[in-house]
Structures are given as structure tokens and as C-alpha cells.
ZAMARGU-4260 file (C-alpha; in steps of 0.2 Angstrom, whole numbers, plus 5000, padded with zeros to 4 digits):
<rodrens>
0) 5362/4930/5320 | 5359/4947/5314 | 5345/4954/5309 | 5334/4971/5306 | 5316/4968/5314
5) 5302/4983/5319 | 5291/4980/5335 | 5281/4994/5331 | 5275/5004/5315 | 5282/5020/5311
10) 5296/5029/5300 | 5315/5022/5295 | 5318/5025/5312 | 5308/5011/5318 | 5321/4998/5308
15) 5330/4990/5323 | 5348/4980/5321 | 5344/4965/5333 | 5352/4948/5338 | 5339/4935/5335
20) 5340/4915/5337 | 5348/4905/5322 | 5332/4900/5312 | 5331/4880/5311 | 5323/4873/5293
25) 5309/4863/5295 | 5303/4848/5286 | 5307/4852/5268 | 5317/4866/5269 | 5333/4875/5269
30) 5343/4885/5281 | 5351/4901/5268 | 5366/4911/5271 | 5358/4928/5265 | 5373/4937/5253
35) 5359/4949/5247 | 5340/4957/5250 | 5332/4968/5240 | 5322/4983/5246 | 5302/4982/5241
40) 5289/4996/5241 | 5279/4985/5253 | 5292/4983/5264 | 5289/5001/5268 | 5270/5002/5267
45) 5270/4987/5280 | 5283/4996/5290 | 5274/5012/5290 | 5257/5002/5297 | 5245/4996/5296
50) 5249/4977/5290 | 5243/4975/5273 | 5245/4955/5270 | 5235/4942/5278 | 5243/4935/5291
55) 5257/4951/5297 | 5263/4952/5315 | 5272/4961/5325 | 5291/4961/5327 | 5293/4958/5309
60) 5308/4956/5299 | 5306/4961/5282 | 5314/4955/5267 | 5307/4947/5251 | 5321/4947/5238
65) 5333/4937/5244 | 5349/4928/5238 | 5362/4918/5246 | 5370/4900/5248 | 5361/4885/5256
70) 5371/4880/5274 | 5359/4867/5281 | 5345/4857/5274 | 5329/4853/5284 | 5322/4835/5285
75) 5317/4826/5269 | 5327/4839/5256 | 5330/4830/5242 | 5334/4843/5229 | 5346/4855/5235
80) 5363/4851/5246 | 5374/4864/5257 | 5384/4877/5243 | 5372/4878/5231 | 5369/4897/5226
85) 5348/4900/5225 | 5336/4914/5225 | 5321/4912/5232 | 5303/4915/5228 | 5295/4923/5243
90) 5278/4918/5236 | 5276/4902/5247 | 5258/4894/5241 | 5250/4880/5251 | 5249/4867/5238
95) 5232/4859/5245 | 5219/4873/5243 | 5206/4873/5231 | 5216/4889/5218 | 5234/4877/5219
100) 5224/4861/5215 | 5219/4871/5201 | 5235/4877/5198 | 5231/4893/5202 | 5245/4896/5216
105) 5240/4917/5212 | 5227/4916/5224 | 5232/4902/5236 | 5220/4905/5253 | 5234/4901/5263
110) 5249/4907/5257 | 5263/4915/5265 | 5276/4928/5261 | 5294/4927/5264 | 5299/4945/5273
115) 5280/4947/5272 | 5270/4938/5285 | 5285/4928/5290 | 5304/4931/5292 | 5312/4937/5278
120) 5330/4943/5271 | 5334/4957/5281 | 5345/4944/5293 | 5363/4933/5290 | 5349/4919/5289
125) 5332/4914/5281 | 5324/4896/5280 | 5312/4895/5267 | 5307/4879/5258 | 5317/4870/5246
130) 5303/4870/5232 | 5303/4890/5232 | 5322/4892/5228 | 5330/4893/5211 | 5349/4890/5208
135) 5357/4903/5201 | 5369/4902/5186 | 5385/4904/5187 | 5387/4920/5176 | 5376/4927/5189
140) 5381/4937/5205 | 5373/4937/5222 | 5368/4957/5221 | 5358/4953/5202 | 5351/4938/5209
145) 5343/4948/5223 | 5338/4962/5212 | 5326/4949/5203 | 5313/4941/5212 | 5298/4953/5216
150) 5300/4965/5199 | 5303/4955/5188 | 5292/4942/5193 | 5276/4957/5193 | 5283/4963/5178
155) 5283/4947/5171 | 5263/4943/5178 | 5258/4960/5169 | 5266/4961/5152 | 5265/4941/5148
160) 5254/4934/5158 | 5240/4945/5160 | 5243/4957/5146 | 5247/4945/5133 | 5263/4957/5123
165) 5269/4953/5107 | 5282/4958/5094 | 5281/4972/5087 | 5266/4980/5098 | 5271/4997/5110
170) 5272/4998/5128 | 5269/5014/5138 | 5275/5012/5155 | 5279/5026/5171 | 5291/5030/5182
175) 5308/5026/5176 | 5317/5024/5192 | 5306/5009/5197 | 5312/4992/5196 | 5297/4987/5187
180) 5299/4998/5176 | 5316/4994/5170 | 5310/4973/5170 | 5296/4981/5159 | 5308/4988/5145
185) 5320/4974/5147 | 5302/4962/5145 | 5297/4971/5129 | 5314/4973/5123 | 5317/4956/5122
190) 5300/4951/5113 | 5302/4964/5102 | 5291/4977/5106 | 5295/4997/5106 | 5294/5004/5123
195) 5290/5022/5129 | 5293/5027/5148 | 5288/5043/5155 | 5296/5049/5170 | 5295/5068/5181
200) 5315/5066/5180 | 5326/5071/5165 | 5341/5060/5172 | 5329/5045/5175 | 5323/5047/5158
205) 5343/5046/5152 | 5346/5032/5161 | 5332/5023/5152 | 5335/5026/5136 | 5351/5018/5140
210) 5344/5003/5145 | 5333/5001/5128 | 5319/5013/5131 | 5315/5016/5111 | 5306/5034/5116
215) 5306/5045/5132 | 5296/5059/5140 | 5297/5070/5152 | 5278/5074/5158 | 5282/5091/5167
220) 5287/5098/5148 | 5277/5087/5136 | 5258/5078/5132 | 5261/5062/5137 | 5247/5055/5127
225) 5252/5065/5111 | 5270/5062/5112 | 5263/5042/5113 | 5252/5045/5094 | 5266/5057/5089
230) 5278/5040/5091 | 5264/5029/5085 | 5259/5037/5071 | 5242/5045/5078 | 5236/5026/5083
235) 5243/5027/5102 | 5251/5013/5113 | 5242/4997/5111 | 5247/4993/5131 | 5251/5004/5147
240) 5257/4996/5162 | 5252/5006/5175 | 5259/5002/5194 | 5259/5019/5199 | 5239/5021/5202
245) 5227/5038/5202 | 5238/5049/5197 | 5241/5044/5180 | 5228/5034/5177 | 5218/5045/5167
250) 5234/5046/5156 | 5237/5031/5153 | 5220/5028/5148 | 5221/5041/5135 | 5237/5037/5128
255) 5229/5019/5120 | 5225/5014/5103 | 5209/5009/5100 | 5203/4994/5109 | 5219/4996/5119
260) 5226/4985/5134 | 5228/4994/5152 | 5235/4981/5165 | 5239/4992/5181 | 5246/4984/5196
265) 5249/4997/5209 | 5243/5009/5219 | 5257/5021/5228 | 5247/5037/5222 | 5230/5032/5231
270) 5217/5017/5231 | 5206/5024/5219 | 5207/5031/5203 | 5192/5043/5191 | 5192/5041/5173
275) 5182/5044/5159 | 5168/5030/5160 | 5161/5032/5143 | 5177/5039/5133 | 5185/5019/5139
280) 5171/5011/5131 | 5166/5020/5116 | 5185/5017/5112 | 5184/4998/5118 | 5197/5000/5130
285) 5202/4984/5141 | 5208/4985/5158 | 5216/4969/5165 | 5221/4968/5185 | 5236/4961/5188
290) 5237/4950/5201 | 5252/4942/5211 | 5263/4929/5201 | 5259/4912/5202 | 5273/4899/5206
295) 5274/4892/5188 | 5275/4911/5180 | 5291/4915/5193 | 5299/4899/5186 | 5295/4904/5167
300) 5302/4921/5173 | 5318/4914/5179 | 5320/4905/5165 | 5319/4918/5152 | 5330/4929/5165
305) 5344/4916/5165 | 5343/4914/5145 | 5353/4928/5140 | 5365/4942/5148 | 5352/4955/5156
310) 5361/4971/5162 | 5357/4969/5181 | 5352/4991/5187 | 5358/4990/5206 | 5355/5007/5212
315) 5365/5008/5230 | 5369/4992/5242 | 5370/4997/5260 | 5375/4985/5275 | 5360/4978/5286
320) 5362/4988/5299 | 5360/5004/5289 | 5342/4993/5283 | 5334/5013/5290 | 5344/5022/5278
325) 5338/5011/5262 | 5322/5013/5266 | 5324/5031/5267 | 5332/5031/5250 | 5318/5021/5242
330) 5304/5034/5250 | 5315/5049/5242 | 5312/5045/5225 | 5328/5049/5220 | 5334/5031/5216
335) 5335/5021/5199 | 5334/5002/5203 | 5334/4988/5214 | 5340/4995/5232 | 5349/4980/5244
340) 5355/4976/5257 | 5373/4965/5263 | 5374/4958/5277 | 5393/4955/5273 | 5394/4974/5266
345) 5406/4986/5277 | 5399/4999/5287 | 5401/5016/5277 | 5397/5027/5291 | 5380/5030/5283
350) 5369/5023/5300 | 5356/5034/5308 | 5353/5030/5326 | 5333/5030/5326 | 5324/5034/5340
355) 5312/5018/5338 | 5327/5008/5341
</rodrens>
């Protein structure tokens, strides 16, 4: 098959187009005919080096959204059969450790990642398990399906699960290319909440309030936190979703209400961020880590997903072999939306030979 594997760490160039055996599903799994793979921020901070899950090795094929049609089942499938359209999970939890006997896949000791610390989409095939697939509807293409997985799904863990929003509240949330982002206002669009993005690019910021964004800010020309209480009515933002990391996070922070919610789940800007110690708790601010998904929170996200027409936001699709050049898009800034790759896309000419290759 074809795929797009690194040997060693490095820049775009390091992306290799390669011929690697056919993949054979195991026990409990199935062989998928990738139609499309999304782009991930951690498949460029893992490509760049060093390694950041548990478990990473060297060649690696990335790859953790991913969307296509079931060719083959493994030995003891019983719930999928050859055609059937799914997207997969890449969050592939053990099942028999103490956090999933709890039901607590989040923090499974052994888990394993699709296009993380084992092969992922960036190939024609992936076998994955049968449990961590997902049909997909039929009013759903291949390229949305792919767009879902990783986003949405941290999207999802932060505003519901770990940051409890509710009608009528208002969200404050960065960066409006993101994918999060975007999951984020479609989330608090569809509960009912007001959402405010704030983004360094003016036709980011248009883009969003196409999407739904209720208020927008550019923060090169405005006060973020005052343009929040001006919207607010002087009360502030009763949550920010924070995933970009130090270089807001003192912004974010003073853009809540009293007794405010922060839930941050990132860190691209820098592993540690300064604040305000006392100024958070005279003005019982809560700040709320949010971890990975869970496997149950990925199927109530699905779910909600599938139950009404959500307007997918593909920023570009480039062919596998041109995996060098997406990654270069991502790490530009300049996109808005999920980035993916097709194996089945033409080639546009847009290849750069690397000298890692």
C-alpha cells in the first residue's frame, strides 16, 4: 500500500511517500480503505521530535482522523461487514485497567493511539478495532467525517464534559482558524449559548461570524477583556476555552465573570503559563484541566454531530503524497479548518521533494 511514514524527526521535509506491506486486522478488527485523514497539531509536534505519547516509535506513520470503508474483517467481528462507511476513534483504551473498569477510558495506562503510537491514516489502509469505529450516516461525506474526530471530540470533553456549558451562558474562545475553535461555536451554538472568538486575523474573524460566532475581536485593535464585559454587560464571559496556552492565558483569565470557568486544553504557545495568583481567587475563578476524551464522551459526541446538519469547515485536501505540504499549511497559520488528506485526491503539482526523503 501507500503511505507517508518519517524515520527520523525533523521539518515537512522529513514526510516520506513509501510502499509498505498491506496491514492484516487482527482478532477484533477491521482492515479500512482510508478515503480521508485529517491533519493534527500533534502530528506536527511528534514529527518535529521528540515523541510526546507513551509508547511512539520510529518510522511512524501518522494519522489520527480518519475516514473510509471497511474491506476486510479480522477474526471474531461481529458488528461491522465489508462496505460499511466508519470513522474511527483513535483513542484505543485497554478495557482491563483499573481507569476503564471504572469507566474512566480518559486515562487508560495502556492505551494506544491511532496515527499516534501506532499506524495511523496517512496510508490507502489502516486496521483499527471494530469497537472504535462509528458508521457514518448517509448525509455524511467522507471529507466531513474525517474533519470530526480529534476536535470535536476535545471540543466536546472541554465545553460539556469538563466545563459543564449551558443555555444561555457566554463562551469566549481563541483562535478562529482552529478546528477546535470552530467545534467550540458550533457546541455553544447548538446549546444555546452566545459565543465570542478572538483571533489576530480580521478574515478569520469574518469567516467566524459566518459560522455563528454572536461577537468578534480582533486583539491587535481591541481589549479583549473589555470588548467581553462590553458584550456582557460589564459581568464578563462565564467560560473561556483556552487551547492556545501562555500567551493568552492571563486574558483569558481576566475576561471572566465572577466565579468564572477556565477550562484550557493546550499548550502551542509554551508549557507554562504566569497569572495573577491572588486577582484568580479573590474573584473565585475555577480553572478545569481538560483531559483527553473518554470513549463514551466520543460516542455522545458523534451522536449529537450526526443529529442535525452541521456545516462541515474543510480548509484544503491535498493528496497523500503531498502529506509535506499540509503540514506546512498547518504550521503557517494561515488555514481555517480541518486540513486532510486523500489518498484517492489527484496530484496538483503542489509536491515538494524533501531532502529527508
Amino acid at each position: 500500500m501507500r503511505a507517508v511514514q518519517y524515520a527520523t524527526h525533523g521539518g515537512p521535509e522529513v514526510l516520506c511517500p513509501v510502499t509498505l506491506p498491506d496491514p492484516e486486522p487482527g482478532r477484533g478488527e477491521v482492515l479500512i480503505a482510508v478515503r480521508a485523514a485529517g491533519v493534527n497539531r500533534l502530528d506536527v509536534l511528534q514529527r518535529r521530535g521528540p515523541g510526546l505519547l507513551p509508547g511512539f516509535s520510529l518510522p511512524h506513520v501518522p494519522g489520527m482522523d480518519v475516514a473510509g470503508v471497511v474491506v476486510a474483517l479480522g477474526p471474531g467481528v461481529t458488528t461491522r461487514a465489508t462496505g460499511d462507511r466508519v470513522v474511527v476513534d483513535p483513542a484505543l483504551h485497554c478495557g482491563d485497567c483499573a481507569a476503564c473498569r471504572f469507566d474512566d477510558s480518559a486515562f487508560c495506562t495502556a492505551i494506544q493511539v491511532v496515527g499516534g503510537t501506532r499506524q495511523g491514516g496517512y496510508a490507502e489502509l489502516v486496521a483499527v478495532p471494530e469497537s472504535h469505529t462509528h458508521v457514518i450516516p448517509g448525509h455524511v461525506g467522507m471529507e466531513e467525517a474525517a474533519g470530526i474526530p480529534t476536535v470535536y471530540a476535545m471540543a466536546w470533553q472541554a465545553l460539556v464534559i469538563r466545563g459543564d456549558l449551558t443555555k444561555g451562558e457566554t463562551l469566549l474562545v481563541h483562535g478562529a482558524g482552529s478546528g477546535i475553535s470552530i467545534a467550540a461555536v458550533q457546541i455553544a451554538k447548538s446549546f444555546g449559548a452566545l459565543s465570542i472568538v478572538t483571533s489576530a486575523s480580521a478574515a478569520k474573524l469574518r469567516r467566524m461570524a459566518k459560522l455563528g460566532a454572536d461577537v468578534t475581536v480582533d486583539r491587535t485593535e481591541a481589549d479583549v477583556a473589555a470588548t467581553v464585559r462590553e458584550a456582557t454587560g460589564g459581568r464578563g464571559a462565564d467560560i473561556v476555552l483556552d487551547h492556545v496556552g501562555p500567551a493568552l492565558f492571563q486574558c483569558s483569565l481576566d475576561s471572566l465573570r465572577l466565579r468564572g470557568r477556565l477550562v484550557f486544553c493546550g499548550n502551542t504557545t509554551g508549557v507554562t503559563a504566569s497569572f495573577d495568583l491572588g486577582d484568580a481567587y479573590r474573584r473565585g475563578l475555577t480553572m478545569l484541566g481538560s483531559e483527553s476524551y473518554g470513549h463514551a464522551s466520543f460516542a455522545q459526541m458523534l451522536a449529537w454531530y450526526w443529529s442535525a446538519a452541521r456545516e462541515p469547515v474543510i480548509d484544503s485536501v491535498f493528496p497523500l503524497e503531498a502529506a509535506a505540504d499540509a503540514h506546512r499549511r498547518l504550521e503557517s497559520g494561515a488555514s481555517t479548518g480541518k486540513i486532510l488528506l486523500s489518498p484517492g485526491a489527484p496530484m496538483t503539482g503542489r509536491i515538494r521533494a524533501g531532502s529527508g526523503c
